[in-house]
N, C-alpha and C positions, 0 to 999 in steps of 0.2 A: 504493500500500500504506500510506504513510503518513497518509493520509487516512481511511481506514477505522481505523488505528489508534487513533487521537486521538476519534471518531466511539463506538468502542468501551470508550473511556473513561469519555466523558459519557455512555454508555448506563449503563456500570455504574454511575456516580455513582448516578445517577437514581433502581437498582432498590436501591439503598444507603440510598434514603432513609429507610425507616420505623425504620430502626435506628437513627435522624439525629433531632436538635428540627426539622425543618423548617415551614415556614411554608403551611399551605397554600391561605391566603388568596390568596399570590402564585404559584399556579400558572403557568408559563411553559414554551411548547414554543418549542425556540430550531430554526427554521428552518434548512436549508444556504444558507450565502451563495452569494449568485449574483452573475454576473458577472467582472471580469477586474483583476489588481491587478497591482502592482508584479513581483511573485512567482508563479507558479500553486501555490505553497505559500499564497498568502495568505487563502483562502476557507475550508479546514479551518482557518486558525490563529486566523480571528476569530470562527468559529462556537465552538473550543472555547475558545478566552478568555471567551466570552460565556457561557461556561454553567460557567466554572469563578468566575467574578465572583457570577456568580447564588446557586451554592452558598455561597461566603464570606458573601452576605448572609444565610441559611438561606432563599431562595427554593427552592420547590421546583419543578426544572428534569426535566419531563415528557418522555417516551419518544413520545407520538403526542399529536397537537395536537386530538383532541379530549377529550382530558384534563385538557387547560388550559386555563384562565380567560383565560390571555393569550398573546400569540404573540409574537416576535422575528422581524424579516425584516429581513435586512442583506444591500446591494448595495455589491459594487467597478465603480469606473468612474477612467478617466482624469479626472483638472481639470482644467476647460478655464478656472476662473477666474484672477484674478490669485493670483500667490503671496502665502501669509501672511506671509510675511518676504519684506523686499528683500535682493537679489543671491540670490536663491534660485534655482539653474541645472539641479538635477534633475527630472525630470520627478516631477509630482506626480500623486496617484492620491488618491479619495474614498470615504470608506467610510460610506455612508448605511443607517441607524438605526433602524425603524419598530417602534414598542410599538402593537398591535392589541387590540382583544377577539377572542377566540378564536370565540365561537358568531355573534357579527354582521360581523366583518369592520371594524369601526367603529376608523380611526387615533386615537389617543390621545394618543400624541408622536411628535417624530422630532428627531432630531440627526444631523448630519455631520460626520465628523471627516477633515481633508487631511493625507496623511502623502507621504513620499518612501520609506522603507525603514521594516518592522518593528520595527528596532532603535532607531530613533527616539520611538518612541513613547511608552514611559515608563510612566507611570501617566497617561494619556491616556485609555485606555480604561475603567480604572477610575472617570473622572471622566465620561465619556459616558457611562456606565451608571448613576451613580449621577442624574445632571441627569432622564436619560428617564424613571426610576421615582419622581424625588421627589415628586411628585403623590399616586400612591400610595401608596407611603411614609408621607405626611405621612398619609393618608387613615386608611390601617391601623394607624397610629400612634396616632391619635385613638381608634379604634374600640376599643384595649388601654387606653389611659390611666385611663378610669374603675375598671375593676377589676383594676389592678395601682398600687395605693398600697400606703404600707405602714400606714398605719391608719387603718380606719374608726371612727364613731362616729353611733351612731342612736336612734331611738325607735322601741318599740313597744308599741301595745296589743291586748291577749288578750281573749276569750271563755275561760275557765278554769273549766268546770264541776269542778266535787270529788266524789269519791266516796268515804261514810266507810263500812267495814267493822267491825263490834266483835260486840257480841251481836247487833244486828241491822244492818242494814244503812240509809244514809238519803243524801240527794245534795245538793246545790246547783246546781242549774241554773246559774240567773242570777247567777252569777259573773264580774267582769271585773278585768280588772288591766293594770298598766303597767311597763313599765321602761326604763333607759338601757341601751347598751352602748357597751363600749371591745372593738376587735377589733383584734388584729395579727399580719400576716401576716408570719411570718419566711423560708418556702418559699414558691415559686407555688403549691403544691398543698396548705398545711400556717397554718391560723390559729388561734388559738389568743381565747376570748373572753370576756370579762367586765365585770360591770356592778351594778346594782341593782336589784330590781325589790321591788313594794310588790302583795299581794294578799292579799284578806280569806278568812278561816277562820270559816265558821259550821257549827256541829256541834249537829245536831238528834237529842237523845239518842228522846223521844218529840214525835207532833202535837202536845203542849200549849205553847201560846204561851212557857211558862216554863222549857221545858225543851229551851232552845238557849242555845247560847255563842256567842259572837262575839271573833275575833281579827283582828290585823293583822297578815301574815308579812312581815320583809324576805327576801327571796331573794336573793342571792349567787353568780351560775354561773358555772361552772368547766368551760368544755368545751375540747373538740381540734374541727376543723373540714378536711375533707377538700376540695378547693378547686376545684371543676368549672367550667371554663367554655367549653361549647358555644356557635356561632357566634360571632355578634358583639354579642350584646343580653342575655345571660344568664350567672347566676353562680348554680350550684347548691351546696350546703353542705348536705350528709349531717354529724352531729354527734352525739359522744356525751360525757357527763361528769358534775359533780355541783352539787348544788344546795345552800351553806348556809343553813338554816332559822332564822332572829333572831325568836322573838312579840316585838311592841312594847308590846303590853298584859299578857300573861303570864298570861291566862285560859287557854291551852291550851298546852301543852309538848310542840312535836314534835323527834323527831330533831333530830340539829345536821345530818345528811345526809341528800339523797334523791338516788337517780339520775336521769337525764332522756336524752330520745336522741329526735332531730328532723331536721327538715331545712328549710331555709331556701332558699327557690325565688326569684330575685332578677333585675328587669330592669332595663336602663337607665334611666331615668328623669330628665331633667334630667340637672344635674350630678353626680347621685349613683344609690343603686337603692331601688327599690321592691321592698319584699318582701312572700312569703306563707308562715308560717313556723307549722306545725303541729307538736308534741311531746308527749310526753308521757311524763309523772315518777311512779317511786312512791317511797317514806320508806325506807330504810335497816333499822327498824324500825317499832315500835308508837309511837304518840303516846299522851300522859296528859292526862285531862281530871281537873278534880277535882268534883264536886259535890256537894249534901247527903247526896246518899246512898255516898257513896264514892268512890273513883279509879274511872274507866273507862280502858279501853285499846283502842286501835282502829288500825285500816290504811287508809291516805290514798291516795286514787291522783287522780292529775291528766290532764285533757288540756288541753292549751294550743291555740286557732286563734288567730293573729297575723296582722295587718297590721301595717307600718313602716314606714320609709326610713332609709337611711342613707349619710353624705357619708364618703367617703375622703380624706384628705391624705399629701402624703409621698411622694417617687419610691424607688421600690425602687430 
């Protein structure tokens, strides 16, 4: 009865999990130990230590073994070697170890641990579990490291076609522009981003060669950034916020704000990511032009296609 109890535990752990940050990178079905130990208590107590060790690390500890990525297979058996300690006169008992792939059967590690009594053991166990999994550990660790610093810092340049609205209507294609950013992630899920960016304003009141402006906008952004990161190669950034408007020549007077709301699609790359980062912004209000024949006033709207990179420093 006892054994089903403990059995009934780690089942519930398990269906506990979504409620839980678990890991499920490290999916693991922990096997019934087989075989025969010091105790016939001993094969329920190291299957459920094993799956209660599992959970502290947020491993996520699976209900049927084709659910998980990886398997647990632990065997008790008499030692038949020498004692790990001299004058050691108990009889001693082995508890063997096997970390598997789940869908090939492929051993991955294995550890042994010789004990005399349960009570002896200590945090023994905890140290056999943590030895079997450091590989991947170390592995899945790696795979988090790039997109969990606490701040990034990149370049990108745009494709920034303009489109002006006034009495009539007129566009800029061939628009491009650049900028730096500073990005910092204060939440896993929650970054916050800012920078500089430099792109040009030409506003073509009619066809005649004479009757276009030309500016140079600093832009200034001010967004929140929602923090996605599916598998283990990707970092998605839905974004929305604002954009200050600097002319550096003063031919044209836009808004000091515009809005902007993007998303920034982002893979590993090297030591840092590669991005593809599409937006697009419109002014707060009207912009003012001045020219000989008066002030004009007009509605700006932008789309932004970006390519970039950018490098993270900083452990959360």
């Amino acid at each position: 009865m006892k054994k089903y109890v403990i059995w009934l535990l780690v089942l519930c752990a398990g269906f506990s999990l979504p409620a839980q940050t678990r890991n499920p990178a490290l999916s693991v079905f922990v096997a019934p130990v087989t075989g025969t130990g010091n105790d016939p208590g001993d094969n329920a107590f190291f299957a459920s230590q094993l799956a209660i060790e599992l959970l502290s690390r947020n491993y996520s500890v699976m209900g049927d073994l084709s659910e998980a990525k990886y398997s647990l297979n632990g065997e008790l058996s008499p030692w038949a070697g020498d004692a790990p300690l001299p004058n050691t006169r108990a009889a001693l008992y082995s508890f063997r170890l096997i970390l598997s792939e789940s869908a090939s059967g492929i051993e991955l590690a294995e550890q042994t641990l010789v004990y005399a009594s349960r009570e002896e053991l200590n945090n023994l166990l905890s140290v056999m579990v943590s030895e079997i999994f450091s590989e991947l550990q170390r592995e899945y660790n790696d795979n988090r490291a790039w997109r969990n610093k606490q701040w990034y810092f990149g370049l990108t340049g745009f494709w920034s076609p303009r489109i002006y609205i006034g009495t009539s209507q007129s566009a800029n294609i061939t628009n491009f522009s650049g900028s730096v950013q500073a990005e910092f992630h204060p939440l896993d899920l929650l970054s916050l981003e800012t920078g500089i960016g430099i792109t040009p304003d030409w506003v073509a009141i009619t066809s005649r060669n004479k009757d276009n402006y030309r500016d140079l906008i600093m832009e200034i952004p001010l967004t929140a950034k929602l923090v996605l990161k599916p598998g283990n190669y990707f970092m998605i950034e839905p974004y929305a916020g604002l954009n200050l408007n600097i002319p550096l020549l003063g031919v044209t007077k836009p808004p000091i704000l515009s809005w902007r709301i993007g998303l920034q699609y982002g893979i590993k790359a090297g030591p840092g990511i590669f991005f593809v980062e599409p937006l697009f912004s419109i002014d707060t209000a009207k912009s003012t032009l001045t020219t000989p024949f008066g002030q004009i006033q007009y509605q700006r709207y932008t789309i932004y296609i970006g390519v970039g990179y950018k490098y993270g420093i900083g452990e959360k």
